[in-house]
MARMARDO-103514 format. One record per residue: residue number from 1; x, y, z of N, C-alpha, C, O in turn. Coordinates in steps of 0.1 Angstrom, whole numbers, plus 5000, padded with zeros to 4 digits. Each point is the difference from the previous one (the first is absolute). Example, Ala and Ser with C-alpha at 12.3 -4.5 7.8 and 13.67 -1.06 7.14 Angstrom:
# MARMARDO-103514
1 5132 4943 5078 4991 5012 5000 5009 5012 5000 5010 5000 5007;
2 4986 5011 4986 5009 5011 5000 4992 5011 5008 5005 5011 5001;
# end
This chain:
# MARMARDO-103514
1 5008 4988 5000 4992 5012 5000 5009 5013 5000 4996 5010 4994;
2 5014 4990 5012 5003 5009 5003 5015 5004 4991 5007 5010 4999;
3 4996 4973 4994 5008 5004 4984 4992 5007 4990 5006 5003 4990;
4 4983 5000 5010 4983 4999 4987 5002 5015 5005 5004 5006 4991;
5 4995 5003 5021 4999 5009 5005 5013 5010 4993 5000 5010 4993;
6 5010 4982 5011 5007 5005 4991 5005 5006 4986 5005 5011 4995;
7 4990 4973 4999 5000 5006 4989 4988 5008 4991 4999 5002 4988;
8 4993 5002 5021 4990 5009 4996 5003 5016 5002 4998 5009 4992;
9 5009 4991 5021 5006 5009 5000 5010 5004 4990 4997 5009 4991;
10 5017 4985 5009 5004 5000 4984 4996 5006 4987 5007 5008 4993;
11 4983 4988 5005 4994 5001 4985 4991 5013 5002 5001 5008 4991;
12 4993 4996 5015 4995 5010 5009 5009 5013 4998 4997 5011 4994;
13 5017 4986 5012 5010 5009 4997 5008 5003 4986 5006 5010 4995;
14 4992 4977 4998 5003 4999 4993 4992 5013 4985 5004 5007 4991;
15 4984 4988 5013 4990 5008 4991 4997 5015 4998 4994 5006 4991;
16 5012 4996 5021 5002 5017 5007 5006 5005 4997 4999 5012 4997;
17 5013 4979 5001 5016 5006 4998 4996 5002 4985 5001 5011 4995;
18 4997 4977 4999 4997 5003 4982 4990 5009 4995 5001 5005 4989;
19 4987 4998 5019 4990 5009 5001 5012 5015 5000 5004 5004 4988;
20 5000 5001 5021 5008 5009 5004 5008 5006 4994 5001 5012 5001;
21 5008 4979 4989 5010 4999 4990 4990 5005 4985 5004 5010 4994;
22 4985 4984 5001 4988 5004 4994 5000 5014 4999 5007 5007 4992;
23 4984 4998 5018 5003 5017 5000 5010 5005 5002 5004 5011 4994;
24 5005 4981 5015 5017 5011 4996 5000 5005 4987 5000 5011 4996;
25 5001 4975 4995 5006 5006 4986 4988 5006 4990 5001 5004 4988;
26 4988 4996 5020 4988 5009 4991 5001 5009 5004 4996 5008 4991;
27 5009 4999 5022 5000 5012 5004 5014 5006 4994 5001 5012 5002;
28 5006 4984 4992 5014 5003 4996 5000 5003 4984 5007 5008 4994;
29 4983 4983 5003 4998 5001 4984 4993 5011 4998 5001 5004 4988;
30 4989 5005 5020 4990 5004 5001 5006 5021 5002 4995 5011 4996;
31 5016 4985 5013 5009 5011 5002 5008 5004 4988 5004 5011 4996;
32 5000 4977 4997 5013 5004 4990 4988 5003 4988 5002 5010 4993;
33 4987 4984 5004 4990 5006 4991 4996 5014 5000 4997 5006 4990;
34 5003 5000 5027 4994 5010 4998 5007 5010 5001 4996 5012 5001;
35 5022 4978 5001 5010 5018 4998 5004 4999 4989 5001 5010 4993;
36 5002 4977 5002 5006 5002 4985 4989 4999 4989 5005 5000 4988;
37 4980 4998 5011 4994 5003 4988 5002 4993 4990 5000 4987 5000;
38 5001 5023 4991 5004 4995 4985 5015 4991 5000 5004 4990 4995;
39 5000 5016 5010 5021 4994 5004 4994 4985 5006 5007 4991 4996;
40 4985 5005 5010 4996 4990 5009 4997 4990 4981 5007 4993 4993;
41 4980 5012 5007 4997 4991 4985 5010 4993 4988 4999 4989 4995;
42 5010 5022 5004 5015 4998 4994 5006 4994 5004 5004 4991 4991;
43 5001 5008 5020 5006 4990 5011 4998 4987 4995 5008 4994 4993;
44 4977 5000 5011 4999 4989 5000 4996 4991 4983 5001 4988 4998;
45 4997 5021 4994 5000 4997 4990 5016 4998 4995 5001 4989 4995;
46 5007 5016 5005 5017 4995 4996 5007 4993 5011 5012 4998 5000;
47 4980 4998 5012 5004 4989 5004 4997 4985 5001 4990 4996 4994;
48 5017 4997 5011 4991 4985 4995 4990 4998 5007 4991 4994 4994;
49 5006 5009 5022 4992 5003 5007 4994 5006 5008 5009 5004 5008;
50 4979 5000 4996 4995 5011 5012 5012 5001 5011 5005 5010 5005;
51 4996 4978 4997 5011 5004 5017 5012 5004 4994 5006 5006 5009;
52 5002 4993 4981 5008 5001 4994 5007 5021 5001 5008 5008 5005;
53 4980 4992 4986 4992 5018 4997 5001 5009 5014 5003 5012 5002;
54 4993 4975 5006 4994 5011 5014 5014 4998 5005 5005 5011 4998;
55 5004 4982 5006 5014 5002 5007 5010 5009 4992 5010 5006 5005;
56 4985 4993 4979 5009 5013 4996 4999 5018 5003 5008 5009 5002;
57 4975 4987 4996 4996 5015 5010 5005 5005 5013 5005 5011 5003;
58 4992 4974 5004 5003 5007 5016 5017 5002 5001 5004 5005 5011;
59 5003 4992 4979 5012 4997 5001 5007 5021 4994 5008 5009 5003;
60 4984 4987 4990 4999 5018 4993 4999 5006 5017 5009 5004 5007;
61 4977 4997 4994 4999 5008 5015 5010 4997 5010 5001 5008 5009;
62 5007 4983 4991 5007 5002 5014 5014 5006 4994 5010 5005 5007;
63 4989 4993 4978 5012 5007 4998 4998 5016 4999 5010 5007 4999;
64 4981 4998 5000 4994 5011 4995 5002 5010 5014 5005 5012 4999;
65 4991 4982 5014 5001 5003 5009 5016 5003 5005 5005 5008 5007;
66 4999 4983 4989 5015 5004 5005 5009 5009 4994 5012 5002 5002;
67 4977 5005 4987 5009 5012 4990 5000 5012 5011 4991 5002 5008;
68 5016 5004 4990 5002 5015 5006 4993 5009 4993 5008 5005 4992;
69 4979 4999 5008 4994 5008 4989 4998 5012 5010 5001 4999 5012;
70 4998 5013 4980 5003 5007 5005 4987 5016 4997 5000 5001 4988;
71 4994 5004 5015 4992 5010 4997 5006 5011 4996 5010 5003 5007;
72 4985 5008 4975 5007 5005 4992 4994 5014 5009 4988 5001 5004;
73 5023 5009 4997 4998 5011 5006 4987 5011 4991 4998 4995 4989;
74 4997 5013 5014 4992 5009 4990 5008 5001 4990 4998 4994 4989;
75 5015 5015 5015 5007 5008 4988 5006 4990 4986 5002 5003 4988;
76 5000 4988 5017 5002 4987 4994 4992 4995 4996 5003 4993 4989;
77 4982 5006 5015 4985 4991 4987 5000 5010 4991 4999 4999 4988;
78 5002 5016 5019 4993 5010 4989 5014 5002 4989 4999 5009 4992;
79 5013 4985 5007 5009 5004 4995 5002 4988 4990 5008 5001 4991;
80 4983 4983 5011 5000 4990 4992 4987 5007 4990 5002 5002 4988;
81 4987 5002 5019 4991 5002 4995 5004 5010 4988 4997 4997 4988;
82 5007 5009 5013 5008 5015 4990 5008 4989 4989 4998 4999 4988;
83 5007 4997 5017 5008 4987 4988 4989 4996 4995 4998 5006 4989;
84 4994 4985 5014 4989 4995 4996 4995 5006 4988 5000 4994 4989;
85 4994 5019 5012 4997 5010 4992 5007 5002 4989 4995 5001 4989;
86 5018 4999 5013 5008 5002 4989 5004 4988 4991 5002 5003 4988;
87 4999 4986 5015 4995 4987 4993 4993 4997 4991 5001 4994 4990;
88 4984 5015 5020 4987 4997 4990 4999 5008 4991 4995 4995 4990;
89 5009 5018 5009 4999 5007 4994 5016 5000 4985 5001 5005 4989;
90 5005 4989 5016 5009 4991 4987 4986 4990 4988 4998 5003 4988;
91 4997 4989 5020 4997 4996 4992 4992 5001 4984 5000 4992 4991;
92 4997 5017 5011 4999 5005 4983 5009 5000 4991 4999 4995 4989;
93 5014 5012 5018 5012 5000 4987 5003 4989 4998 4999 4996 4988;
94 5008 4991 5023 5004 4993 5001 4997 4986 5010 5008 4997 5009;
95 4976 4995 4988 4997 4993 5008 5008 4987 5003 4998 4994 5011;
96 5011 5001 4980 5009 4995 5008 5006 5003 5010 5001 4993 5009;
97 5005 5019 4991 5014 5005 5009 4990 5000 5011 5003 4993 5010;
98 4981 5017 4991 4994 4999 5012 5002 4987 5006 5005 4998 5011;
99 4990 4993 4981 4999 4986 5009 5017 4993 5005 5000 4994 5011;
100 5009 5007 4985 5013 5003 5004 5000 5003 5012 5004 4993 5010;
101 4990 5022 4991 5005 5012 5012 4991 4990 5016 5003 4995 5011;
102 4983 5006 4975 4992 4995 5015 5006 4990 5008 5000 5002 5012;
103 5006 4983 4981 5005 4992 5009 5010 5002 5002 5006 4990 4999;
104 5001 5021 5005 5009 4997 5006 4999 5015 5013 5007 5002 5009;
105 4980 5005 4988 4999 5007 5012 4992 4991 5011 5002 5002 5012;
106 4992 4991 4983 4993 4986 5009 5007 4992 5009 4996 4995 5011;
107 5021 5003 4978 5007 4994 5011 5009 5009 5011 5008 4996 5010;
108 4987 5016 4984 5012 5013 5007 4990 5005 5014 5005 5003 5011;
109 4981 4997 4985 4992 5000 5013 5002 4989 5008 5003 5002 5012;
110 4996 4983 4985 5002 4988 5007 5012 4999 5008 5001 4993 5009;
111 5006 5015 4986 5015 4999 5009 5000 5011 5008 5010 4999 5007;
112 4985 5010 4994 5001 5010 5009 4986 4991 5010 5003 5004 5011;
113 4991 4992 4989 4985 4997 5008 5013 4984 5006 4998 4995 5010;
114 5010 5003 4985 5005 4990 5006 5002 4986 4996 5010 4994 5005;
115 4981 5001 4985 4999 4989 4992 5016 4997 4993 5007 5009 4995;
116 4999 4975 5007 5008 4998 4991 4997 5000 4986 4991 4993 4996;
117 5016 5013 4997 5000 5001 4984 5009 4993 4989 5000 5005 4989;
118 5008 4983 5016 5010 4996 4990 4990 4988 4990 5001 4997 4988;
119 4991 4999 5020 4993 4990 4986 4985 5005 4999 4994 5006 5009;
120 5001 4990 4979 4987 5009 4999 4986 4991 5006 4991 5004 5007;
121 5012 4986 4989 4995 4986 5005 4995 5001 5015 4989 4995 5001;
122 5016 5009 5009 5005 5002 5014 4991 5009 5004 4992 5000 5010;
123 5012 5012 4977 4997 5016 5008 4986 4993 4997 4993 4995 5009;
124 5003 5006 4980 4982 4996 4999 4994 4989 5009 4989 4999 5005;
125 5020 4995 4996 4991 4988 5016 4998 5008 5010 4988 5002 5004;
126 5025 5007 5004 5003 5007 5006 4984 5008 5001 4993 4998 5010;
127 5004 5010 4981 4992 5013 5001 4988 4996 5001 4992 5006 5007;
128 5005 4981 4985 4988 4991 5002 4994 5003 5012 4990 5006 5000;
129 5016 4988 5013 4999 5001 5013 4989 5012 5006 4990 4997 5008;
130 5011 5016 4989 4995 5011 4997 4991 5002 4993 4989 5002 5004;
131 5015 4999 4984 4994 5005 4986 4992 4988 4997 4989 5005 5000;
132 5009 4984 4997 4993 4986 4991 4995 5006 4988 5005 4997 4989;
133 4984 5010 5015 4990 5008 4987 5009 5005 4989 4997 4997 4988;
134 5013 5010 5015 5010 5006 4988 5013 4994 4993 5006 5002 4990;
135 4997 4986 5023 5012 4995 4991 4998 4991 4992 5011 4994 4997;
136 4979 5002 4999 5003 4989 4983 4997 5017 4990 5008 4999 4991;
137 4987 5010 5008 5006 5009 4990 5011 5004 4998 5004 5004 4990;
138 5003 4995 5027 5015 5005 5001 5010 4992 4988 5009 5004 4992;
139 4983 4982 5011 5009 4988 4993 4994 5003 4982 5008 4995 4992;
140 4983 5009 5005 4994 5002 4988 5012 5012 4992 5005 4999 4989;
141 4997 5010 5020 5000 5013 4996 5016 4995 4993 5004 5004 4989;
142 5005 4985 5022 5012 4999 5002 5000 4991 4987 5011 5001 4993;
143 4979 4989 5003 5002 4996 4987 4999 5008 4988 5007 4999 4990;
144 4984 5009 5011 5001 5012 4986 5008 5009 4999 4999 5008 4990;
145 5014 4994 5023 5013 5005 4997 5007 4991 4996 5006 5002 4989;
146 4996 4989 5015 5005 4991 4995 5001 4994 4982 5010 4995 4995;
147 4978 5006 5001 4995 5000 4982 4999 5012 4994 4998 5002 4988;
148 5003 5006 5022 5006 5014 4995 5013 5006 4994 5002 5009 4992;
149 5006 4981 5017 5014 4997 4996 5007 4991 4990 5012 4997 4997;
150 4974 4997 4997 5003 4989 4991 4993 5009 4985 5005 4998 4989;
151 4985 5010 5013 4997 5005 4988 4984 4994 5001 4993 5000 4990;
152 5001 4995 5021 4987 4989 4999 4989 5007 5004 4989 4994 4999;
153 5013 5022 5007 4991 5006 5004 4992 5009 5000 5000 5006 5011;
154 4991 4999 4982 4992 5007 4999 4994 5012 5004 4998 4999 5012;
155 4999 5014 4983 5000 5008 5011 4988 4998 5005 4997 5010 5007;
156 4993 4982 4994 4988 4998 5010 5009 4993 5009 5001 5005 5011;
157 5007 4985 4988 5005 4991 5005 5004 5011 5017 4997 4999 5012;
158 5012 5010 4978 5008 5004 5009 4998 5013 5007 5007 5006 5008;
159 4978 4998 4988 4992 5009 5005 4990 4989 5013 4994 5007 5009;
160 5005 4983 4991 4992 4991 5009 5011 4999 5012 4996 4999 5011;
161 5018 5000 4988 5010 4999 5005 5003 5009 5008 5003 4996 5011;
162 4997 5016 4987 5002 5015 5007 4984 4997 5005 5001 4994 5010;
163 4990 5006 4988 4988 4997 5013 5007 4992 5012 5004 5004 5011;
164 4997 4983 4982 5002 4993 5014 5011 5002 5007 5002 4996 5011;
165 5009 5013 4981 5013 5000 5012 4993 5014 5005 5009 5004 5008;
166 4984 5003 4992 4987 5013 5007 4996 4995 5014 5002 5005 5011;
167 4990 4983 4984 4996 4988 5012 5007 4996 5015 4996 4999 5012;
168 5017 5001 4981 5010 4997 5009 5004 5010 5006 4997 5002 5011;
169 5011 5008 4981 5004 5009 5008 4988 5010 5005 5004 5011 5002;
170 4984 4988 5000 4989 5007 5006 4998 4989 5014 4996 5005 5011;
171 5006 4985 4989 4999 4988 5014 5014 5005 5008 5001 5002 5012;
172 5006 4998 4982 5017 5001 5002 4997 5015 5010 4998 5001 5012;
173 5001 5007 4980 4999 5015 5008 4989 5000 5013 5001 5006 5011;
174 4991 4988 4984 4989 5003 5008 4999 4992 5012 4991 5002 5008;
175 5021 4985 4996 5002 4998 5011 4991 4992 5006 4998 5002 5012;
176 4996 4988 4980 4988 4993 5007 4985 4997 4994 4991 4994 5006;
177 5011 5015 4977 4989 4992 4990 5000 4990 4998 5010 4993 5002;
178 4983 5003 4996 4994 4987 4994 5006 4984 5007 5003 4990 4994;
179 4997 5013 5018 5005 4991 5007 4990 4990 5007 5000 4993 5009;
180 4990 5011 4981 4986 4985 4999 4990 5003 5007 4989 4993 5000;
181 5013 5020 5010 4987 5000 5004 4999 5011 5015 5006 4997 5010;
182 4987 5011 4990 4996 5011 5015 4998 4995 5007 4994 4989 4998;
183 5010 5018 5017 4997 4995 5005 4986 4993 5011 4999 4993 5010;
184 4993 5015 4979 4980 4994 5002 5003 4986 4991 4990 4993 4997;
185 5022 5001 4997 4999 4990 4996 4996 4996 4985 5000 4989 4995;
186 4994 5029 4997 4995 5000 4987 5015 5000 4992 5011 5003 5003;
187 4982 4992 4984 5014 4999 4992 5003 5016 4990 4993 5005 4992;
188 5022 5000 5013 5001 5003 4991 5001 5004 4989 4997 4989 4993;
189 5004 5022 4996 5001 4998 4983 5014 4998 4998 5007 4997 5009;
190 4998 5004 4977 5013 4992 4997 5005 5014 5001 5007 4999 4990;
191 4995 5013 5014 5008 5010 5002 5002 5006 4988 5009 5008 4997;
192 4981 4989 4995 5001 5014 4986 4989 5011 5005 4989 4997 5004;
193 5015 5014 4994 4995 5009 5006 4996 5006 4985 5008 5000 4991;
194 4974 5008 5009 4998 5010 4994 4998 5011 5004 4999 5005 5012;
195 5000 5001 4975 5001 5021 5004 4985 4997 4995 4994 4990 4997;
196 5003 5027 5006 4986 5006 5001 4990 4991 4988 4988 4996 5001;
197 5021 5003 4987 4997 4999 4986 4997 4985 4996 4993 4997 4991;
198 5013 4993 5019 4999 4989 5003 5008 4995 4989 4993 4992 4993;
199 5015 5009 5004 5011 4995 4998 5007 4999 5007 5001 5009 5009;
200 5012 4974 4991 5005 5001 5006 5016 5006 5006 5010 4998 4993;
201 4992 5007 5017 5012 5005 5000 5012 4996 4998 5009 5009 4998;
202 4993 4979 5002 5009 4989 4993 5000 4997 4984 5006 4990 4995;
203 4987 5020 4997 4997 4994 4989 5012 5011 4988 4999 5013 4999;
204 5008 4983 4998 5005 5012 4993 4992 5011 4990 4994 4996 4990;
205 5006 5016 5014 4991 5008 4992 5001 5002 4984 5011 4999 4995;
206 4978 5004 4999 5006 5000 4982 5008 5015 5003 5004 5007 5010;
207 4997 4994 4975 5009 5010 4996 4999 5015 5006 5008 5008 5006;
208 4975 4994 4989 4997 5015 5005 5006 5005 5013 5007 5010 5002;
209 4986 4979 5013 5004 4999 5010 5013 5003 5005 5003 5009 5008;
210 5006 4981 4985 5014 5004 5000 5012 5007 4992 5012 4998 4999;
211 4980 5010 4996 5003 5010 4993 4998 5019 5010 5005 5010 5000;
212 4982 4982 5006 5000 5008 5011 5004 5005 5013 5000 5011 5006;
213 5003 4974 4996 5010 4994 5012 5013 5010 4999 5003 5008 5009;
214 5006 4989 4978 5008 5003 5001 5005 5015 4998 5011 5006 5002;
215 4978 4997 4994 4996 5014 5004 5002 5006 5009 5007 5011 5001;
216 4988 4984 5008 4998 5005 5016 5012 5001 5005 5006 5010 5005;
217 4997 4976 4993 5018 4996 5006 5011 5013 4994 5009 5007 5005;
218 4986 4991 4986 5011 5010 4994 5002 5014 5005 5010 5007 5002;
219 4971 4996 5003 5003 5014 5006 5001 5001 5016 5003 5012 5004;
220 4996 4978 5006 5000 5000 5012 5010 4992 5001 5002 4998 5012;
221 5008 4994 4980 5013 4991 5004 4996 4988 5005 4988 4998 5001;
222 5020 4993 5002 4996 4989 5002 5001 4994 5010 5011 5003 5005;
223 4981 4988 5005 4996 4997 5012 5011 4995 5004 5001 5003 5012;
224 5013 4987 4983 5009 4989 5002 5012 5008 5001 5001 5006 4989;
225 5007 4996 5017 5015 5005 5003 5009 5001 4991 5009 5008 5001;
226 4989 4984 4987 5009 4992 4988 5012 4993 5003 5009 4998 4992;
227 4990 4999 5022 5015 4989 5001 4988 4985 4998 4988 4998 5002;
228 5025 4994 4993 4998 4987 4991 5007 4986 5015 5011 5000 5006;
229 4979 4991 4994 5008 4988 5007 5005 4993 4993 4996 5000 4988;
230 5015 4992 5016 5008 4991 4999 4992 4992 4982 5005 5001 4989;
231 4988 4994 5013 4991 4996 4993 4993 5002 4989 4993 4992 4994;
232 5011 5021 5002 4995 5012 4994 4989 5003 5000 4998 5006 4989;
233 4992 4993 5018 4987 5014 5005 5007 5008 5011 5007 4999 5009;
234 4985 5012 4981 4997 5013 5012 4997 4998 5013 4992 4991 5005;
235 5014 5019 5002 5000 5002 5012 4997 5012 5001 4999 5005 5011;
# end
């Protein structure tokens, strides 16, 4: 009777423990869904499996956490932001070079905010953490520089390109967009911002616009210092 007792107990514990383990990993699956999003979906699709997906995530977050990131001073967002401007407003003459300039002020903000920047692969896991919503354009934008360099790109191509590196460096400055969700727990938009006119501000303007742009610039000077980083964007 009192072997029977036992092993009822046993199995009892047993069932608890596997019960217990159950929601652990639904509660875990359930967190990495609702910080990484879309990055989450991606995940598990190029991996061979769900649990596979999910330890690469959590593996992102604990490395993500141990980066030294760092919050960009005023004079410093409004002085990327002034770059910014002057990028977009290239692009008319020269929408390759814009898309050029843009990635590499993306990596010139990333490195001052703190992110390692030697592989690109990295930096985009890296920002994922944060950002989810914006970095597969990051990775989009980084392929149509890339075929831009080969001759493969188009200027829609490379006008869609300067949006999404917009994307980024609008999450990037803003220190806390699109990081999946307020904290009432609502989600979110993907961090493209419009003006009055409802267009978006990330969108490079046609000609007239920046014809007018540079107008302005011309007669009030320009928001950015003109010193150049290492990298070659403006500073």
């Amino acid at each position: 009777m009192t072997a029977l007792i036992i092993v009822i107990v046993v199995v009892v514990v047993l069932l608890l423990a596997g019960g217990g383990l159950v929601l652990a990993r639904r509660k875990r699956s359930e967190q990495l869904q609702e910080q990484f999003g879309p990055e989450y979906d991606r995940a598990v699709e190029q991996s061979d499996s769900k649990s596979e997906a999910e330890k690469e995530l959590a593996e992102r977050r604990k490395r993500h956490q141990q980066l030294d990131l760092r919050p960009l001073d005023p004079q410093t967002r409004e002085r990327f932001r002034g770059d910014w401007k002057q990028v977009q407003g290239e692009f008319v003459d020269d929408p390759g070079g814009a898309v050029e300039k843009a990635d590499s002020l993306v990596t010139t903000i990333m490195r001052e905010r703190g992110y390692p920047v030697d592989d690109f692969d990295q930096r985009a896991d890296d920002v994922s953490v944060e950002h989810p919503k914006v970095v597969e354009s990051y990775r989009e934008a980084r392929r149509v520089r890339d075929a831009h360099r080969e001759s493969r790109a188009g200027t829609e191509d490379l006008r869609e390109a300067v949006t999404s590196y917009r994307s980024l460096v609008d999450a990037l400055l803003d220190e806390g967009a699109d990081r999946g969700h307020d904290d009432d727990g609502r989600h979110r938009d993907d961090g493209r911002h419009r003006d009055d006119d409802g267009r978006r501000r990330d969108e490079p303007h046609d000609r007239g616009d920046e014809r007018g742009g540079r107008q302005e610039r011309e007669a009030g000077g320009s928001s950015a210092d003109g010193t150049r980083d290492h990298d070659g964007s403006r500073r």
